[in-house]
C-alpha positions, 0 to 999 in steps of 0.5 A: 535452499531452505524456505522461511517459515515464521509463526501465524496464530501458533502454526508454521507457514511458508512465507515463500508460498503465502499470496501477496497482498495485491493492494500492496502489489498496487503500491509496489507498481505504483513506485517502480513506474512512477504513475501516478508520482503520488504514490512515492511521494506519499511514501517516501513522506512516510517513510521520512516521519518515521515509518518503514518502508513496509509500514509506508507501503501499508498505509498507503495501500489501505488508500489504494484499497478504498478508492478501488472499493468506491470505484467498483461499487460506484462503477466509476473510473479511479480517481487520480485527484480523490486519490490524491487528496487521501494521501495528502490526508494520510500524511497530514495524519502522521506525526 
C-alpha cells in the first residue's frame, strides 16, 4: 500500500503518520455517541447550509476548543448548557 503524501509549506508529508486534531477527535466522539446531541445537530445544521462535513466538524471543534480552555483555566467542569449556547451562536453566524 502506498501512503498519501500531499504538500505542506512546499514539503511531502504522510498524511497517514500526521497527529490528529484532538478537538476534531472530540467532535468525531461526540457524533458517534450521541452525548452531548448538540453536537450533530450543530453539525448536520452546518452541513445542511452548506458547509462540508469536514469544514462542520471544523467550526464546531474551535467551540469544543474554547470551552476546554475556559474550563482548564477556570478549573471548572465543562459546561453542557454554555456549550450549547456557542453552537446555537455558531449557526445563527452561518448563512
Amino acid at each position: 500500500m502506498i501512503p498519501s503524501v500531499t504538500r505542506v509549506w512546499g514539503e511531502a508529508m504522510d498524511t497517514e503518520k500526521t497527529v490528529k486534531n484532538p478537538y476534531i477527535q472530540v467532535v468525531e466522539d461526540h457524533v458517534a455517541s450521541g452525548d452531548p446531541p448538540d453536537t450533530k445537530a450543530a453539525v448536520d445544521t452546518l452541513v445542511g447550509k452548506g458547509r462540508s462535513p469536514g469544514e462542520a466538524k471544523q467550526l464546531v471543534a474551535t467551540v469544543v476548543r474554547d470551552e476546554m480552555q475556559e474550563m482548564l483555566s477556570a478549573g471548572r467542569d465543562f459546561d453542557n448548557a454554555k456549550y450549547a449556547a456557542a453552537l446555537k451562536k455558531l449557526i445563527a453566524t452561518e448563512k
